[in-house]
N, C-alpha and C positions, 0 to 999 in steps of 0.2 A: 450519618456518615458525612466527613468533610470530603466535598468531592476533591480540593488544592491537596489534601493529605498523600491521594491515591496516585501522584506524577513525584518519579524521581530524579532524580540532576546528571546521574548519566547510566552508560549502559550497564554496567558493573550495578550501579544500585539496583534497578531495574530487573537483573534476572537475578538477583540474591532474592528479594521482595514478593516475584511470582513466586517462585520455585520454594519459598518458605510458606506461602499462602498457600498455593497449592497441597503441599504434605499435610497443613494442618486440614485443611478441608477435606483430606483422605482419597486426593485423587495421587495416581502414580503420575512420576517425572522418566522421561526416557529422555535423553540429551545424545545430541549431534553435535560432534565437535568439530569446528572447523582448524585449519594446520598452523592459520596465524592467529598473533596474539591482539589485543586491543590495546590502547594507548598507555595504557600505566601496566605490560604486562599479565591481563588478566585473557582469561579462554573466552573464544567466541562459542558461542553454540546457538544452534535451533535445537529448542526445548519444547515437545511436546507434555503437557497433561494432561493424563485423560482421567474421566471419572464418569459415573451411572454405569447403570447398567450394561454390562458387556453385549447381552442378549436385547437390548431396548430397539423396539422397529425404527426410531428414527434417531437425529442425533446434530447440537449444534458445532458448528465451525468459528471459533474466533480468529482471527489471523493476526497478528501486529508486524509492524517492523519490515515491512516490503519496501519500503521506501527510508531505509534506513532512520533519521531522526523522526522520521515520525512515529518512530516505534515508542516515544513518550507517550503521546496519546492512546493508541492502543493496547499498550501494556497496561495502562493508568486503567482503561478499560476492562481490560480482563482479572485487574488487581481489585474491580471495583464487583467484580461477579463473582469473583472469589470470597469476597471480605460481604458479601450481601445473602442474609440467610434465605429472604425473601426471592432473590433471583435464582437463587439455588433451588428453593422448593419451588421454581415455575418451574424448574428443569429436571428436575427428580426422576422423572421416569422416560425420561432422553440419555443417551451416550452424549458424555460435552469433551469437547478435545480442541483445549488450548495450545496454539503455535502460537509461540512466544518468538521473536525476534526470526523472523524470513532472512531477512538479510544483516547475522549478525554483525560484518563487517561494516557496511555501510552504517549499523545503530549505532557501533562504539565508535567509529573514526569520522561522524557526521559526514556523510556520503548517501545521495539519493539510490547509487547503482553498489556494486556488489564489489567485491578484490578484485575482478574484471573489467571493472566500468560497466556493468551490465544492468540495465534498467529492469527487473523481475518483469514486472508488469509487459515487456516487451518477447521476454524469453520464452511465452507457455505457446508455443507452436508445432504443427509437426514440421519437422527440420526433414525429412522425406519426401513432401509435397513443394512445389515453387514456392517463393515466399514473397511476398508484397513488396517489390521498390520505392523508392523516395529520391524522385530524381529532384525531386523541389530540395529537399536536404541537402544531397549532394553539392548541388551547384552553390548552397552555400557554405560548406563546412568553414572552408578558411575564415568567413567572416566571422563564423558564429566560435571560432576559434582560434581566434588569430594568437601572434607568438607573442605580439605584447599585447597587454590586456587594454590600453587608451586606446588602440590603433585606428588612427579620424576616417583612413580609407574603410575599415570593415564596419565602423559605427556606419557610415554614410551607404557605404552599400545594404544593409540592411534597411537602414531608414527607409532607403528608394524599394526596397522590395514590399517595404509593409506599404509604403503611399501605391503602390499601382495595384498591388495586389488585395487589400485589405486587411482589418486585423484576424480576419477566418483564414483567409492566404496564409499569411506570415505565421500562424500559429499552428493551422496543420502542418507546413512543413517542418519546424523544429520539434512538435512533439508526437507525430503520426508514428515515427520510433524509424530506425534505418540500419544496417546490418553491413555497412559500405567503408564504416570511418569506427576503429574501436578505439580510436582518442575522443568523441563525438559525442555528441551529446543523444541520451532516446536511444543509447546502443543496444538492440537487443540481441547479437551474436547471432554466430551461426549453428550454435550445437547446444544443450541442455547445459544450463549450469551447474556448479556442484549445489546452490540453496532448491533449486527446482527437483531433483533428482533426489534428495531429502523429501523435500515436500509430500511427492507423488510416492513416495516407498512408504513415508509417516502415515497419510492419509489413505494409503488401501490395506495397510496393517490394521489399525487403529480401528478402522469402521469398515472391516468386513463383513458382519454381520446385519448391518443397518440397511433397510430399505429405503429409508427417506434421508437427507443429510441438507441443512439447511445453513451455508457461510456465508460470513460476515470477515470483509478484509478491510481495516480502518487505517485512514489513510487522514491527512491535511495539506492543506496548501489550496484549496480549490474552494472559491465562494465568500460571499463577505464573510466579514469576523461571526465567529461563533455558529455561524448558519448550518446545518448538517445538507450534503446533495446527497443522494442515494442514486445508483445507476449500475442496472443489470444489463443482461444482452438480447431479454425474450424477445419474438416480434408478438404482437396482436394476437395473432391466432392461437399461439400458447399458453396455454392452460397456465403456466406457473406467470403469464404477462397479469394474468384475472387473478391471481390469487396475490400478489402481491399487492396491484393496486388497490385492491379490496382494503386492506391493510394501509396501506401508507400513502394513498390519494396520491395528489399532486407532489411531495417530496422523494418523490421514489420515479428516476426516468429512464428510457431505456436507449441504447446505442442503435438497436435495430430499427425506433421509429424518431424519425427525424425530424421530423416537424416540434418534435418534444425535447430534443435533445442536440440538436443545432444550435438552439437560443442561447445554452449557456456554455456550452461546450463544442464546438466546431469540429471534432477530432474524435475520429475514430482510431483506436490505435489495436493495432496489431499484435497480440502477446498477453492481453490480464489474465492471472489467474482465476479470475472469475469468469472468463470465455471459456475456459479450458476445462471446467468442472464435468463438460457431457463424456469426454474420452479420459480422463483420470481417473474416475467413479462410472466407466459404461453401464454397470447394471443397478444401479440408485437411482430414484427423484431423487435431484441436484436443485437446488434452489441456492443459488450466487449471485450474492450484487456487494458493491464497494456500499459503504459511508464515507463522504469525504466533510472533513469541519473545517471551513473555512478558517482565514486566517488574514492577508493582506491582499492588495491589490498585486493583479497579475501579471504586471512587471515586474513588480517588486521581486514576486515567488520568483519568477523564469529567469531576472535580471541576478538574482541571489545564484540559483544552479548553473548560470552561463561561468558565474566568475567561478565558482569550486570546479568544475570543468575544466578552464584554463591553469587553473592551479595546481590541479593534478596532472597536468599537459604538459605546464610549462614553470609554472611558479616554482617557491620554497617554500612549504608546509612551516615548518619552521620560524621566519622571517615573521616581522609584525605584520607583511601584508598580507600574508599566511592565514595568521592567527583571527585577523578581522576579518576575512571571506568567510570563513569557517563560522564565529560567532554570528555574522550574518543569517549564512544560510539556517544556523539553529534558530536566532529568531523570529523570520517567515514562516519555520515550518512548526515550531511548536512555541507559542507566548503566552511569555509564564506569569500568566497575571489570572488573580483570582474568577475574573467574573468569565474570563473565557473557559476557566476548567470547570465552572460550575456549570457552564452553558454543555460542554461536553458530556459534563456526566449525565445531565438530565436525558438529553437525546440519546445518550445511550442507554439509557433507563426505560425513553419511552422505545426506541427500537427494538432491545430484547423482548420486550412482554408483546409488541405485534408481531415477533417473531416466531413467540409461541403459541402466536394462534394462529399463522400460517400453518406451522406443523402439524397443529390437533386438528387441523380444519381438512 
């Protein structure tokens, strides 16, 4: 298989591609349509596939598309499990149920957040229970959103907050996620979205009968180029912290122990759908953790989301300057050059098959 074959050029290609790989592979499509359209008129949807066994005890989760453009790489992914006889017969006597594009809005319109501005990854909370503040966010919004995009007073105020407070400082505050500012960047709202409220209806339809259920949400923009981080939420004393590591050593870290997961990530954020696995699925072993494939340095990535931010805030979509934010932020988060897709498909090659010895094991 050419692993460059399995990425397509936009969202439209993209769920034509699964959604025909899928039928030939003899799994069903159930599609969630969402009520806008994508850039050239076409439907957005969250397209589940499922296939295996209805009755099978356990069952994999792919996710793509949470973070809208990066739904290239993860579709690429799920297009490469589909199109792989060999990854199929690891999974043969598993329930597999592909989500195809989380947040179809943001995949077709190159958008990290959702037709809300809404960051997925911030939204999976109970909205019943208090919710985490970010008073560090707050006090900066206007900078980190100013009305014009040069603006030397919010470049400088920023600067000054990253020099006192460091780059752990200045980075939990913009991406810990905040519910304060829905022009804002990290917005995770105050109530279920309509992709989350899909998600949780897809996912306890789909795999009611499964006792064990093992997901994978593929994401980029985090980590040198081509590098895969892998990062769940067990602590230590969780059986599923041992069976993972078991599995994928050192490239697999977790939010809950910090000593492990400070060094490269400072931020714990409030809302992944892979936190939220234990009250989604309450009566399944939930085993959830992201893959993130690196891409550029992370200014670049955050300097890339700050301006589509502004531009959806304040800019012209339209306008060439529009036009160049946009290509931007597609280039940080998926780059389309050969030896990075071939780096992606292998790691995803080598994380299914430990995948499926977490589940036999």
């Amino acid at each position: 298989m050419d692993p460059s074959s399995l990425f397509s050029t936009s969202y439209a290609e993209a769920r034509a591609r699964f959604t025909d790989a899928a039928h030939a592979s003899g799994f069903s499509v159930h599609s969630e349509v969402l009520d806008i359209e994508g850039p050239t008129g076409e439907a957005l949807a969250m397209d589940f596939a499922v296939g295996g066994p209805s009755d099978a005890a356990s069952a994999l989760v792919i996710i793509s598309g949470t973070h809208g453009p990066e739904g290239y790489t993860g579709s690429a992914c799920q297009l490469g499990f589909l199109s792989s006889p060999e990854l199929r017969a690891l999974y043969a006597s598993h329930r597999v149920v592909l989500v195809h594009a989380h947040n179809p809005y943001g995949f077709a319109w190159t958008r990290r957040t959702t037709e809300g501005n809404v960051d997925l990854n911030r939204n999976y909370v109970d909205f019943d229970q208090p919710l985490r503040g970010n008073p560090e966010y707050d006090a900066l919004h206007d900078a980190f959103v100013p009305r014009e995009l040069d603006d030397a007073q919010a470049k400088q105020i920023l600067a000054d907050y990253r020099a006192t407070h460091g780059d752990i400082g200045y980075m939990a505050a913009m991406l810990g996620g905040q519910r304060s500012h829905a022009d804002g960047l990290f917005y995770g709202d105050t109530k279920p979205t309509w992709s989350r409220e899909v998600m949780v209806a897809g996912l306890r339809r789909w795999l009611s009968n499964q006792k064990t259920v093992l997901l994978i949400d593929v994401h980029t923009g985090l980590g040198p180029y081509g590098v895969p981080y892998l990062v769940h939420g067990y602590p230590q004393e969780d059986p599923r912290f041992g069976a993972l590591d078991n599995e994928f050593g050192a490239t697999m870290r977790s939010t809950a122990v910090k000593e492990k997961f400070d060094e490269d990530l400072p931020v714990d954020p409030e809302g992944p759908i892979v936190l939220a696995m234990d009250w989604i699925l309450p009566d399944k072993l939930t085993y959830a953790f992201v893959i993130e494939y690196g891409t550029y340095p992370p200014d670049e990535v955050l300097g890339a989301h700050q301006k589509d931010n502004w531009l959806h805030a304040y800019g012209d979509l339209n306008s060439d300057q529009g036009k160049a934010i946009k290509a931007e932020l597609r280039r940080v988060m998926y780059p389309e050059f050969d030896d990075w897709k071939n780096m992606i498909w292998s790691e995803a090659v080598d994380t299914l098959e430990k995948s499926a010895r977490v589940l036999a094991g």
